[in-house]
N, C-alpha and C positions, 0 to 999 in steps of 0.2 A: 492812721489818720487822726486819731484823738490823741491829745496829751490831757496832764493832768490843768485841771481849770478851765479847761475849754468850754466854750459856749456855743452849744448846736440849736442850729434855727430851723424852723420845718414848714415849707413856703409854697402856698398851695388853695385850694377848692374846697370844696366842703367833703372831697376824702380824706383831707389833712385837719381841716375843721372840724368837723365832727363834734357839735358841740359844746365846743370851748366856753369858756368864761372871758371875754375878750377886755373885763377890766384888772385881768390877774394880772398883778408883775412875773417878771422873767425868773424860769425856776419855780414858781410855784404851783405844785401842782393840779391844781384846781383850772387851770390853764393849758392843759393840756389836751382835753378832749377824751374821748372814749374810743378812739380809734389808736391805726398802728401808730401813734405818734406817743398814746399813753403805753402803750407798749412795748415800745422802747426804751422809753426815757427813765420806767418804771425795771426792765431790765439791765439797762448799763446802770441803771443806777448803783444795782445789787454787784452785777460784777464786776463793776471799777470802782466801788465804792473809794477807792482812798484817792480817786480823780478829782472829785468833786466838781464832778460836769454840772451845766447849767443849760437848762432844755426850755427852750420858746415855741409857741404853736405860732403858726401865724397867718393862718389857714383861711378861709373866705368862702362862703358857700357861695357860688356861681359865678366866680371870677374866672375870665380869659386870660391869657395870657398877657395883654396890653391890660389888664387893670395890675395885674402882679409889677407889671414894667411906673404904672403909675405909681405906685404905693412903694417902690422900693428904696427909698431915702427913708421914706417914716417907720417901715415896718421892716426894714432890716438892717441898710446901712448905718442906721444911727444907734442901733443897738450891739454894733459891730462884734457878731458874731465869731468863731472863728471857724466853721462848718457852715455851710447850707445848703440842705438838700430842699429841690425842688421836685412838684409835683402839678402839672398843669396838663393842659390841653382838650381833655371830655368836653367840656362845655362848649370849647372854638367848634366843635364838631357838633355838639347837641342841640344849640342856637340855630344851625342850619335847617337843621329839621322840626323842630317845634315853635322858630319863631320866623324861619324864613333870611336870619342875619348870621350871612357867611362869613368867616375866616378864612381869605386866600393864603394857601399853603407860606407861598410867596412873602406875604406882609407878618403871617404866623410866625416863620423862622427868623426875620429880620429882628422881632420887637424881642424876642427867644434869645436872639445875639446880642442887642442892646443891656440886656438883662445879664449874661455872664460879660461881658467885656467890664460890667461898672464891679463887679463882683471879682472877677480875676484881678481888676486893677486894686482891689484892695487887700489883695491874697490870700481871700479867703479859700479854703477849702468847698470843692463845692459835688455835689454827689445829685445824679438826676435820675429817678424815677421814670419811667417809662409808660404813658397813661395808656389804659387796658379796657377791654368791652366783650363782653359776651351776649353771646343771641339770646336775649331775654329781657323782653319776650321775641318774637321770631323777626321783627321788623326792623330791631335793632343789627342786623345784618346787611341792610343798606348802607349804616354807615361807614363799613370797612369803607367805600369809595373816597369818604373824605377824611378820617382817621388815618389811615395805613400814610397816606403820603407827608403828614404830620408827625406822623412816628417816626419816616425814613428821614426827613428834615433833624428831628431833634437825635437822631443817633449821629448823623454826621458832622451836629454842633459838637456832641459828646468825644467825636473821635478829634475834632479840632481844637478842642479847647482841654483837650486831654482830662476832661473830667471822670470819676468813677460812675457807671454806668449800671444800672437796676432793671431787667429786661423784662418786666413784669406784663407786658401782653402775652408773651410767650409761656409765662411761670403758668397765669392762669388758662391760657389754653390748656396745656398740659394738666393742670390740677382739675380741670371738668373732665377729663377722661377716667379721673378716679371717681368723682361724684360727679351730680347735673349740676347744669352752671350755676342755676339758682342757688343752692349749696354755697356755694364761696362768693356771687354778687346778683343778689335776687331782684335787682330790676337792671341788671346786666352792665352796671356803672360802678353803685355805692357795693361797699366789701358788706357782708358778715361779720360776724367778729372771728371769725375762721377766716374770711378772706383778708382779713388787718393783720392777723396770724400771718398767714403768707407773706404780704409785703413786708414785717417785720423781719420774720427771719429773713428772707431773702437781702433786706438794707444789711442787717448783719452779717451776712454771708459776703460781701459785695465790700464791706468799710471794717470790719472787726477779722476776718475771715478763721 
């Protein structure tokens, strides 16, 4: 999915955020944040060195998925990428429960579709993340009810729009049977840097293989 020159975008929440520099230009690394995103861009860097990839965070701490649909002229298409993987959805589902404002499943995947149709129509490459949650602490278990059906939406954009696919509910499921959840996302949302580990490899597993 990479050639050489390409320029990959990484479009998302504050687990693609992760404390960025949000006045850094594209490419510089100061601008990428301390998560899987510097993780990345920090490892293809090394092993495609003669690519001379060009890596963007462009990440948002508590952004829905209709804020990512608003910002995407300014924060992506005008940077015209030639990769973009996304990472959204926790918050549509977090907002529920801590501040009472739903995201129907419904409106969730329409704004989700808006979002790759302006992206496919400019061919970009595009790779989607799969948002993840662990019981942690135990309450965080209610919200399978309104995540799960958000997950099943954005898998079946993923099978429609034929994009590469990153199943990381299921990775970190499986990865708290090796340690406790809190281990890989200790208030059951944000990674560790072991849980950024994860979704790294796992993107590279999924776009480099």
């Amino acid at each position: 999915m990479l050639s050489p020159n390409d320029h990959v975008l990484f479009f998302g929440d504050s687990i693609t955020d992760c404390g960025r520099n949000r006045d850094a230009a594209p490419g510089q690394s100061n601008g990428w944040g301390s998560g899987y995103v510097h993780q990345l861009a920090a490892r293809l860097g090394a092993d495609l060195a003669d690519y001379d990839l060009t890596f963007s965070n462009r990440g948002i701490s508590g952004n829905r998925v209709t804020d990512l649909e608003n910002r995407l002229e300014s924060d992506v298409l005008n940077l015209r990428p030639n990769l973009v993987s996304i990472l959204i959805g926790i918050n549509d589902t977090w907002r529920r429960y801590d501040s009472g404002t739903a995201s129907p499943t419904e409106q969730f995947a329409a704004s989700y579709r808006r979002i790759l149709e302006r992206l496919t129509s400019q061919n970009m490459e595009i790779v989607i993340l799969e948002p993840f949650l662990l019981p942690v602490p135990d309450d965080r278990r209610a919200w399978r009810e309104d995540l799960n059906p958000k997950i099943d939406a954005i898998r079946d954009l993923a099978r429609e729009f034929e994009t590469t696919y990153v199943p990381l509910d299921g990775l970190f499921a499986a990865a708290s049977t090796r340690r406790e959840s809190g281990f890989w996302l200790p208030d059951g949302v944000h990674p560790s840097p072991a849980g950024h580990a994860l979704i790294a490899e796992a993107w590279l597993q999924a776009v480099i293989g």
